[in-house]
N, CA and C of each residue as an Amber inpcrd file, in Angstrom:
protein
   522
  13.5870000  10.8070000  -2.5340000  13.3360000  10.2430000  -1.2250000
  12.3160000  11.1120000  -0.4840000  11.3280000  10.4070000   0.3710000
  10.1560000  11.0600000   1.1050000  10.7580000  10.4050000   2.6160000
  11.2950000  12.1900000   2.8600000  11.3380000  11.3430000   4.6610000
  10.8030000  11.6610000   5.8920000   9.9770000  11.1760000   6.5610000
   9.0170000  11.1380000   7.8740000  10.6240000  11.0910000   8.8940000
   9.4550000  10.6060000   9.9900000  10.1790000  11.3230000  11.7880000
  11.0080000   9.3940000  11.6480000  10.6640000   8.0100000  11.1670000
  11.1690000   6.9240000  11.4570000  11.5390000   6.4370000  10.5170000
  10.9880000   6.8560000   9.2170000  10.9910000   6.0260000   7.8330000
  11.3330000   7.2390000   6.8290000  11.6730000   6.1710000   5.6350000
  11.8860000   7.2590000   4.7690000  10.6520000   6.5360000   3.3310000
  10.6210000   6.3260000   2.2700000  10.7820000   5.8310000   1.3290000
  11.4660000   6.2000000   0.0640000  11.8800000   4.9040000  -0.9510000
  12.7550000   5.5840000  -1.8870000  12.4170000   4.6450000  -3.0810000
  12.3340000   4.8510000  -4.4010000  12.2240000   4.2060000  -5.0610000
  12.6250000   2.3410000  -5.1210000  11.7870000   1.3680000  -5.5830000
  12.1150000   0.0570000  -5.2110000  12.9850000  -0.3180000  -6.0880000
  13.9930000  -0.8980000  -5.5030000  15.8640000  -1.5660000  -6.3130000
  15.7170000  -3.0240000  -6.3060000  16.1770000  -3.3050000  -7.4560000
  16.1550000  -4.9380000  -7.6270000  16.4400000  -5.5740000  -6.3120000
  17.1460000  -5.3450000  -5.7010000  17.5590000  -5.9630000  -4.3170000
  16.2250000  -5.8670000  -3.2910000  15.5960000  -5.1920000  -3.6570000
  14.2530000  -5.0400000  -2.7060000  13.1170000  -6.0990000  -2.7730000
  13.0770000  -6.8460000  -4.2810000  12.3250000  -7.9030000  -4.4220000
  12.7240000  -9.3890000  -3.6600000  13.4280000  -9.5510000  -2.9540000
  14.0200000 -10.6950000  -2.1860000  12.8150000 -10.3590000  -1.1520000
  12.8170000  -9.3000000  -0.3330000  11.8920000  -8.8790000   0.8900000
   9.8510000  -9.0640000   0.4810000   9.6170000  -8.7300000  -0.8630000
   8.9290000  -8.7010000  -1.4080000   8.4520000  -9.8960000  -1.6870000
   9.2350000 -10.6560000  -2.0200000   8.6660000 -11.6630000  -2.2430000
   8.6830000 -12.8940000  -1.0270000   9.2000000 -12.3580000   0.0400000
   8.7920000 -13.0270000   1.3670000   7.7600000 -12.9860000   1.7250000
   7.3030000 -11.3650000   1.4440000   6.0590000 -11.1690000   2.1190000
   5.0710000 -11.6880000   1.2110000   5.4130000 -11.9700000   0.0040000
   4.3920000 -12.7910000  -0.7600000   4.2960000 -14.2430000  -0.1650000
   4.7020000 -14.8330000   0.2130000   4.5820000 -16.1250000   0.4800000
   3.8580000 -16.5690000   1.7450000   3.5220000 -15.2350000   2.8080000
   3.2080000 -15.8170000   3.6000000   1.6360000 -15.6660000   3.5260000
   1.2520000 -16.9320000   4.4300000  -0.7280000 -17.1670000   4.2910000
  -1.0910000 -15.8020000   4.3910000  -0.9900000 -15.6280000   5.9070000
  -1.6140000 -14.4010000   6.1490000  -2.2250000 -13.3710000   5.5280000
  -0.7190000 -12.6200000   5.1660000  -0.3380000 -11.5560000   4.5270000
  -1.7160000 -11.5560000   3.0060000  -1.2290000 -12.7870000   2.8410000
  -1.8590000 -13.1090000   1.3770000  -3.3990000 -13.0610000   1.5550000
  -3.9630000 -13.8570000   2.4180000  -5.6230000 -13.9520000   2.7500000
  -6.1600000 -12.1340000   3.5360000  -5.2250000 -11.4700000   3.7570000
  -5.1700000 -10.1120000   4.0320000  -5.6780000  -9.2630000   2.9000000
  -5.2310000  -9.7450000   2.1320000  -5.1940000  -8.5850000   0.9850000
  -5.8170000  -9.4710000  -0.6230000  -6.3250000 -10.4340000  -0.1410000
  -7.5460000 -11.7450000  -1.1330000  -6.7530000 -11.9020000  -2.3060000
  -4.9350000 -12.0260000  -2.0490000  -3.8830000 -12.6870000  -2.8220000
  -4.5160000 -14.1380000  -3.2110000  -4.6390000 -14.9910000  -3.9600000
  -5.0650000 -16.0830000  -4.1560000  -3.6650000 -17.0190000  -5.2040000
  -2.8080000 -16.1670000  -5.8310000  -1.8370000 -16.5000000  -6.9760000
  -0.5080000 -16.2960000  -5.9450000   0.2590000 -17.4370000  -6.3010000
   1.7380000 -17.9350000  -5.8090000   2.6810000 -17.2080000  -6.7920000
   3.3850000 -16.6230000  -6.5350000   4.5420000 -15.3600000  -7.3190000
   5.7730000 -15.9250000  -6.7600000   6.6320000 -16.3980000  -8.0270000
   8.1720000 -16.6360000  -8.3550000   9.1920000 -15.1890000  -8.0460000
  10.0690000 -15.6430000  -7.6290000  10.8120000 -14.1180000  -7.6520000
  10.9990000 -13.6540000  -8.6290000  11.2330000 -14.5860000 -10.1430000
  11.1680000 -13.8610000 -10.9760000   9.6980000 -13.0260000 -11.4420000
   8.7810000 -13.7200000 -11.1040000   7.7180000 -13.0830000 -11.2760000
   7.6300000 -11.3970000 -10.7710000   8.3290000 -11.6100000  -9.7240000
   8.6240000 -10.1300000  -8.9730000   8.9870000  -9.4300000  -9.9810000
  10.2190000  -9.8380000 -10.0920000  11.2660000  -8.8120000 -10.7820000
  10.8790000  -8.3820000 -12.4050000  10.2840000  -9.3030000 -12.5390000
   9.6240000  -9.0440000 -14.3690000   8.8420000  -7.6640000 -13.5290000
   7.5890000  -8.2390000 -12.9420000   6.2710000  -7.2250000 -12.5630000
   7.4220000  -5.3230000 -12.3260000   8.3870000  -5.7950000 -11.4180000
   8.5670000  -4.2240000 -10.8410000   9.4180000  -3.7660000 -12.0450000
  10.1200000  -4.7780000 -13.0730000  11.0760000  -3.9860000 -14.3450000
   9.3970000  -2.9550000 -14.7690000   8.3760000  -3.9670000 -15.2690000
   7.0960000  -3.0630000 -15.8880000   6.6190000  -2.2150000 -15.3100000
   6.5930000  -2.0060000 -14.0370000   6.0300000  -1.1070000 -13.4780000
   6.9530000  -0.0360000 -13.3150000   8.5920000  -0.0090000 -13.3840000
   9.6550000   1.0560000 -13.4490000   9.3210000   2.0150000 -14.4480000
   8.6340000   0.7990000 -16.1150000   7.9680000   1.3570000 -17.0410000
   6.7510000   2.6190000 -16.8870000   6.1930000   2.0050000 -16.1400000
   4.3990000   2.8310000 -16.3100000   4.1090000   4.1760000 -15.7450000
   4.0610000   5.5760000 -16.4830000   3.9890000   6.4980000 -15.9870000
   2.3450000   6.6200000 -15.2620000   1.9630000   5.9620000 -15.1720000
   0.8120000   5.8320000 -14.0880000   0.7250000   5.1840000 -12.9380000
   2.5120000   5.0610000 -12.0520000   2.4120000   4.8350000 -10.9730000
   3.7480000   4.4500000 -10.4750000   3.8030000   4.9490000  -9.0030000
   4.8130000   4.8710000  -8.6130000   5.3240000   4.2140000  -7.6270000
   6.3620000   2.7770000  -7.3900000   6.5200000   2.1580000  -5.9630000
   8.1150000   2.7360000  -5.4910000   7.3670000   2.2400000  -4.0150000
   8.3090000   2.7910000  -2.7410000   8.5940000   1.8800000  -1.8240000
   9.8920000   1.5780000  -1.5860000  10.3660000   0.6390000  -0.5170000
  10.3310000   1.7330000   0.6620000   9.6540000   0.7750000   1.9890000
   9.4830000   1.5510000   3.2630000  10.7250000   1.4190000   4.0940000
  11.3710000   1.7300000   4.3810000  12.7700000   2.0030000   4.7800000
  12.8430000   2.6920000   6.4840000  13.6980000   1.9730000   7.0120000
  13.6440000   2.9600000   8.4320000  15.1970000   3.9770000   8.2170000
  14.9010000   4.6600000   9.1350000  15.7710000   5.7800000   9.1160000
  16.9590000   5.3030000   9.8430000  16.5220000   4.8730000  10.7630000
  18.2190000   4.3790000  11.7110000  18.8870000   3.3120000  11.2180000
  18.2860000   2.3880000  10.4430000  19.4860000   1.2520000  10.0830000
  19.2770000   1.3870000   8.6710000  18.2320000   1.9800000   7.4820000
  18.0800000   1.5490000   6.1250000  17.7500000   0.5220000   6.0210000
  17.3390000  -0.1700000   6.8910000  16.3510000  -1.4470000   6.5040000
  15.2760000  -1.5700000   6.0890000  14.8690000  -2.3600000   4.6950000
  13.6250000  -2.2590000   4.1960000  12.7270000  -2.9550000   4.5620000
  11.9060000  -2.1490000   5.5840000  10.3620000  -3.0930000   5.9150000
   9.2520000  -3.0880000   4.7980000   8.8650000  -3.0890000   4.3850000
   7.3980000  -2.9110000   3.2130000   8.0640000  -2.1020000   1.9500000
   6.5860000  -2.0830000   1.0990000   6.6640000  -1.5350000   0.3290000
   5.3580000  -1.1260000  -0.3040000   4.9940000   0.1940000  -0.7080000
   3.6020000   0.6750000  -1.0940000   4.1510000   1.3850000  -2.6450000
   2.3590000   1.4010000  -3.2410000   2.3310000   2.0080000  -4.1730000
   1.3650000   2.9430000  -4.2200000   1.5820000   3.9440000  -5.4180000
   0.3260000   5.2140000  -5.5390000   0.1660000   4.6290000  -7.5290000
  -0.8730000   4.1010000  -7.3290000  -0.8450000   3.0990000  -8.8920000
  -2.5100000   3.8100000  -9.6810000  -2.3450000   3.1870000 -10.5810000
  -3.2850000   3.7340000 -11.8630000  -3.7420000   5.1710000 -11.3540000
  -2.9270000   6.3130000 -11.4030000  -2.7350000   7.5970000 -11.5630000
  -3.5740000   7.7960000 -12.8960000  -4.1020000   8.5980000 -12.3730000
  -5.4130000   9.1350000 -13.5680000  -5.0130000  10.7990000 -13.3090000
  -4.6120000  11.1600000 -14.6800000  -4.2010000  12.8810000 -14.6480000
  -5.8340000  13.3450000 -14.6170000  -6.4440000  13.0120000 -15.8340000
  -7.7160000  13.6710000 -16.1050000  -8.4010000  14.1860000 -14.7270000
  -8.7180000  13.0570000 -13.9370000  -9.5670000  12.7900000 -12.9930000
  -8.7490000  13.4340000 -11.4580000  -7.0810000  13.4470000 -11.6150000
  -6.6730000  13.6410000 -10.4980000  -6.9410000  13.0340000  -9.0590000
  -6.9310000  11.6530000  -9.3510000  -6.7960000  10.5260000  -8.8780000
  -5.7760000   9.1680000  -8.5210000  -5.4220000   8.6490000  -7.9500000
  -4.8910000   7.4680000  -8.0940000  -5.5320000   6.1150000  -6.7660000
  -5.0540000   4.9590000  -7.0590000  -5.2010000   4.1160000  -6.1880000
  -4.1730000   4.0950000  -5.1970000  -4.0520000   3.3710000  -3.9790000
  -3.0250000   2.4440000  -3.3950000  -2.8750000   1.6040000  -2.1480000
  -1.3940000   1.1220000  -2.4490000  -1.3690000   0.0350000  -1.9230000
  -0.0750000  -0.1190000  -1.0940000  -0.2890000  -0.6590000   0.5020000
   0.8000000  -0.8300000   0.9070000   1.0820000  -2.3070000   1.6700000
   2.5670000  -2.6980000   1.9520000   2.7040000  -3.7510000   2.7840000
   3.7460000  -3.5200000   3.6290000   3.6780000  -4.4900000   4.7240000
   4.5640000  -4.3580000   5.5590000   4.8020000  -5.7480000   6.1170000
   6.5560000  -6.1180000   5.4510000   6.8920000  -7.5240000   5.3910000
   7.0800000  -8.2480000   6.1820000   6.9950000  -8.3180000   7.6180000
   6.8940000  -8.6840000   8.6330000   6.1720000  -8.7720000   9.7220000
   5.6830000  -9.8540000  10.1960000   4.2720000  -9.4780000  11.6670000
   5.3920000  -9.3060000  12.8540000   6.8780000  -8.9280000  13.5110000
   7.3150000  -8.4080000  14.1770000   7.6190000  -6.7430000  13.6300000
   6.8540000  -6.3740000  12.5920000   6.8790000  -5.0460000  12.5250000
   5.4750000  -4.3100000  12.2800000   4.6660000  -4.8690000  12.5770000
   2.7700000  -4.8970000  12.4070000   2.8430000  -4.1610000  14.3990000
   1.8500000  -3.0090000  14.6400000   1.5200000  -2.7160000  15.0970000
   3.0520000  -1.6950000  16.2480000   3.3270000  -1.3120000  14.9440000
   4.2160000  -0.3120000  15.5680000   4.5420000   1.2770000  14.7780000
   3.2340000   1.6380000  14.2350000   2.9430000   2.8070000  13.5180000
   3.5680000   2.7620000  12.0410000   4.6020000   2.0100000  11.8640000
   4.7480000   1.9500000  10.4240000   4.1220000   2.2410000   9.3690000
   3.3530000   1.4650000   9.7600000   2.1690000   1.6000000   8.3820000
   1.2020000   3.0060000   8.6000000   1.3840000   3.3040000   9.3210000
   0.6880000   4.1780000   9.0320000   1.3150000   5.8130000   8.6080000
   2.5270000   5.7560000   9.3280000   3.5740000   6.9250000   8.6710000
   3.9200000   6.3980000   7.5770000   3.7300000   5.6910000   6.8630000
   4.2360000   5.2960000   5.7470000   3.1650000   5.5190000   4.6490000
   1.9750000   5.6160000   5.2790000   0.8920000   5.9830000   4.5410000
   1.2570000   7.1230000   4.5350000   1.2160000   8.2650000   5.0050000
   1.1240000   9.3400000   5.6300000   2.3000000  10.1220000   5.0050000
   2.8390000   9.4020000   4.7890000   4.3090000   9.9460000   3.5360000
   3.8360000   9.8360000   2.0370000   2.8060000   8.6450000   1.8800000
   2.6720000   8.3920000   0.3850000   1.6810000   9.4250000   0.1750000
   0.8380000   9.7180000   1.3790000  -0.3180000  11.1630000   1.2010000
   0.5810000  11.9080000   1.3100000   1.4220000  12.4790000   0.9870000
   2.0440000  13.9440000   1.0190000   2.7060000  13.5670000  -0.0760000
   3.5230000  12.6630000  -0.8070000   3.3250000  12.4340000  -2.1190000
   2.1750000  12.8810000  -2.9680000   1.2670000  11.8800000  -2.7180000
   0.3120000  12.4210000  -3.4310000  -0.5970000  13.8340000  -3.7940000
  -0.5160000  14.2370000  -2.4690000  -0.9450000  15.6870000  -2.6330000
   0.1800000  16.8330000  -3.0300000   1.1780000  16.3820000  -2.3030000
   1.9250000  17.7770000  -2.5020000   2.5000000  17.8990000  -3.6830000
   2.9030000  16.4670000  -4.0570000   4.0720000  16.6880000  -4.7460000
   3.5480000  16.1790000  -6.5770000   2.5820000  15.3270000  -6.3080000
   1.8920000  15.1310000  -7.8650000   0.3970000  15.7500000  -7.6900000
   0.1820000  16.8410000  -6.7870000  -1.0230000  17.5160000  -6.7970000
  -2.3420000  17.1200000  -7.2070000  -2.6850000  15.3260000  -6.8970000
  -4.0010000  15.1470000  -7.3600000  -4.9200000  15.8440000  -5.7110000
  -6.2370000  15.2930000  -6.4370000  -7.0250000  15.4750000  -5.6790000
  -7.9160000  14.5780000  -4.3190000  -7.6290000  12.6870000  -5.1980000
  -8.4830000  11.7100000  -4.1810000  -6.7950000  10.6380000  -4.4940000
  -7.4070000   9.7600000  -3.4160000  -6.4270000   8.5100000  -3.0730000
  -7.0240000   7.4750000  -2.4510000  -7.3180000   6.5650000  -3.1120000
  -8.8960000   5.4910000  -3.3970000  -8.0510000   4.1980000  -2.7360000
  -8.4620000   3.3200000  -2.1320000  -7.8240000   1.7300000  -2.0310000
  -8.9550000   1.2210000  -1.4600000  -9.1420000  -0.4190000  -1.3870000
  -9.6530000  -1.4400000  -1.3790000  -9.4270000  -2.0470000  -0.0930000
  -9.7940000  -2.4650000   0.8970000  -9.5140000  -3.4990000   2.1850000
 -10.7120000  -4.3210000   2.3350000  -9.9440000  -5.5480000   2.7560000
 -11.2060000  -6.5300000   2.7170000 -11.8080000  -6.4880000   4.3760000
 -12.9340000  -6.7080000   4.2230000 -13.4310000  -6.2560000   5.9330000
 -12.3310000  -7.1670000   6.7390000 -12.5460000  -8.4580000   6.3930000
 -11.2270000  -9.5890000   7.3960000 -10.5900000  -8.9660000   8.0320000
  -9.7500000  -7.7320000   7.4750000  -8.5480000  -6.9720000   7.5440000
  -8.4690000  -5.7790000   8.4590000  -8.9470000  -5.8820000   9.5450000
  -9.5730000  -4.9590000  10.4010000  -8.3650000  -3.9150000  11.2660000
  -7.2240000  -4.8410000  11.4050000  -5.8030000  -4.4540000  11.4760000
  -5.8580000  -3.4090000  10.3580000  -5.9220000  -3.2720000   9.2300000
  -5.8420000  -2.1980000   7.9430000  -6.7150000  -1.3710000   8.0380000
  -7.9660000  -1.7250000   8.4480000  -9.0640000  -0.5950000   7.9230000
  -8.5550000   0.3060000   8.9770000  -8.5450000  -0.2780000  10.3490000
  -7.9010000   0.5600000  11.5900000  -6.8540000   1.6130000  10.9790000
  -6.1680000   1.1630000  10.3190000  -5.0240000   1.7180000   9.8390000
  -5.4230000   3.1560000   8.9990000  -6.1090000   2.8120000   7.5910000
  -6.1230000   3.7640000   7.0490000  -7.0690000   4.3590000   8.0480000
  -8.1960000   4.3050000   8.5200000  -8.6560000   5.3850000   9.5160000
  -7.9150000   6.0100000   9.5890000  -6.6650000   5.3750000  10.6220000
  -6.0120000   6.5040000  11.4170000  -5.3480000   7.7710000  10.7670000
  -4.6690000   7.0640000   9.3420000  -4.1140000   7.7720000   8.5690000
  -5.3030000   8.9260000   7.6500000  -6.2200000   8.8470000   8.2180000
  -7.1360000   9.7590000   7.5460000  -8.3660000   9.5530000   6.4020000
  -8.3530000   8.2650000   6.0040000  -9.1770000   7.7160000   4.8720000
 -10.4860000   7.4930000   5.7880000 -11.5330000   7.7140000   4.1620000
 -12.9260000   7.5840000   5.1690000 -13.5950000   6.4900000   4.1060000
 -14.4220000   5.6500000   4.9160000 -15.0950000   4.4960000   4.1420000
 -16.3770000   5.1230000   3.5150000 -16.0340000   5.0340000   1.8180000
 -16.8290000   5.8010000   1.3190000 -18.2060000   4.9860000   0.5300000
 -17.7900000   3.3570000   0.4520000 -18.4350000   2.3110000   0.0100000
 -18.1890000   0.8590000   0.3880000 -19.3140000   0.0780000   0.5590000
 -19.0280000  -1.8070000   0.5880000 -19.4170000  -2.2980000  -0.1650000
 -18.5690000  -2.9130000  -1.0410000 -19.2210000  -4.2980000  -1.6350000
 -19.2800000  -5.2720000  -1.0060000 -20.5690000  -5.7210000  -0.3100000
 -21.0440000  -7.0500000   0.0920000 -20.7290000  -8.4940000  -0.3840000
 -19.9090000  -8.8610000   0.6710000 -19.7900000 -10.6020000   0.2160000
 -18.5920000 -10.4390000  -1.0440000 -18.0650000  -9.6880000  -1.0170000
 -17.1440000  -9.4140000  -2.3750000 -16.1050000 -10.4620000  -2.5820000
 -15.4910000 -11.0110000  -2.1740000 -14.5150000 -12.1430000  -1.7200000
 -15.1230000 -13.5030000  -0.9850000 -14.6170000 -14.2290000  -1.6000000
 -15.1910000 -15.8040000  -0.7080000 -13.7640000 -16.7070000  -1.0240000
 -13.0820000 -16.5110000   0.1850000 -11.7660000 -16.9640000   0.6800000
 -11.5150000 -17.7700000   1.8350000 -11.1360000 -18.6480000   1.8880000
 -10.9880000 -19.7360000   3.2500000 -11.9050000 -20.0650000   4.0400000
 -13.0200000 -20.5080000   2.6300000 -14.4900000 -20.7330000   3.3290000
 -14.9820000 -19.7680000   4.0260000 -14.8400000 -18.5460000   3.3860000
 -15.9370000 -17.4940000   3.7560000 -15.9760000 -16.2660000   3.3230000
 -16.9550000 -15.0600000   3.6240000 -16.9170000 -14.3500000   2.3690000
 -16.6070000 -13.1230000   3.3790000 -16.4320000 -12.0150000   2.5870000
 -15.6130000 -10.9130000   3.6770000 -16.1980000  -9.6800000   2.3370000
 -16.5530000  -8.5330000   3.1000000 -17.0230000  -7.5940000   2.1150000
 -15.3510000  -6.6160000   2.1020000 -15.8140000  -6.2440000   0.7440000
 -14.8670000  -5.2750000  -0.1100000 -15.1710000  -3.6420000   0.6170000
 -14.3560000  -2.9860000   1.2830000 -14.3040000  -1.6850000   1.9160000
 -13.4260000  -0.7860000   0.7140000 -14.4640000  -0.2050000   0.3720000
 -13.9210000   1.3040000  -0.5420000 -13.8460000   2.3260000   0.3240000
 -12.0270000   3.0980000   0.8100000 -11.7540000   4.0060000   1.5980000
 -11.1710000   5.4300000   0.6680000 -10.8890000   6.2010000   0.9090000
 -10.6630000   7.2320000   0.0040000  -9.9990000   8.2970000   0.8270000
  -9.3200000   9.5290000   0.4410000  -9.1240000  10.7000000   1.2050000
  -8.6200000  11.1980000  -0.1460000  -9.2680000  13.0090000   0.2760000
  -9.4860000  13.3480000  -0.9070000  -8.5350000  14.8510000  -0.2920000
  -7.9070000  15.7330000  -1.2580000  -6.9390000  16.5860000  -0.9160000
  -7.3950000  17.6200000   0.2160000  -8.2700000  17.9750000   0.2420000
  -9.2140000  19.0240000   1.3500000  -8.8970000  18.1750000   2.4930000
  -9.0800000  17.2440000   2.7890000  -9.2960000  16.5010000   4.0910000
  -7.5550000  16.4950000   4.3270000  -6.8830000  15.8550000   3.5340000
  -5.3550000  16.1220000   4.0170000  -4.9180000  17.4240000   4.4920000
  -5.3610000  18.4040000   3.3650000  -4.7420000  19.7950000   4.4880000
  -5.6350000  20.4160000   5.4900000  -6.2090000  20.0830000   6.2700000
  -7.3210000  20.7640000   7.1320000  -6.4200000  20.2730000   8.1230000
């Protein structure tokens, strides 16, 4: 368990894919993050048995501290030892829990994962410009926009560029 000042996270339990797959269903969420594919719960539960599998990455149900209720869930995925790298990815399953720091202590836990505790060096993810609520986000949490792919996505009649953000271990401990 990784625990911050509101949240904790803890490894994701079959019971966690019910929440998961809410947040899959909704438009939003989905045109947020250039989801385009409809996911079965079993689809869930197959995906997170394989990924329990894959020593190149690890998910986390976002959890609050006062009741144990699971809001979101992020990952630190295709972990590259060589390179001392990984990607990731987070959500947060509800728009009555969007714009109340969550996400971003929750980032902010998975960076101290990542640095402290599996000692890479960078922590790379993807936001589509649309998503301006997110990019805001990782800002805050410390990521810097290190590349765009132009026009990268063409979703609900229109095209939205691909934001490559990054934070790399120096910048976390300063």
């Amino acid at each position: 368990m990784i625990k911050g000042t509101s949240l904790y996270l803890r490894p994701v339990k079959d019971e966690d894919v019910e929440g998961i797959y809410q947040s899959c269903q909704n438009e939003e969420f989905r045109y947020m993050t250039g989801t385009r594919q409809s996911f079965t719960r079993s689809d869930i539960m197959e995906a997170y048995k394989q990924f329990r599998e894959d020593p190149t990455r690890y998910d986390f149900a976002i959890c609050t501290i006062v009741n144990d209720e699971v809001i979101g869930d992020l990952s630190i995925l295709d972990i590259d030892e060589v390179n001392k790298k990984a990607g990731f990815r987070i959500a947060i399953h509800s728009h009555n829990l969007i714009n109340k720091g969550y996400g971003t202590e929750a980032t902010k836990l998975a960076q101290r994962f990542t640095f402290e505790e599996l000692n890479l060096n960078r922590l790379e993810l993807e936001v589509y410009s649309h998503n301006i609520r997110g990019v805001k986000a990782y800002e805050k949490a410390g990521f810097k926009v290190e590349g765009v792919l132009r026009q990268s996505l063409y979703m609900n009649h229109t095209y939205s560029d691909e934001i490559l953000m990054g934070m790399i271990r120096e910048d976390y401990f300063k």
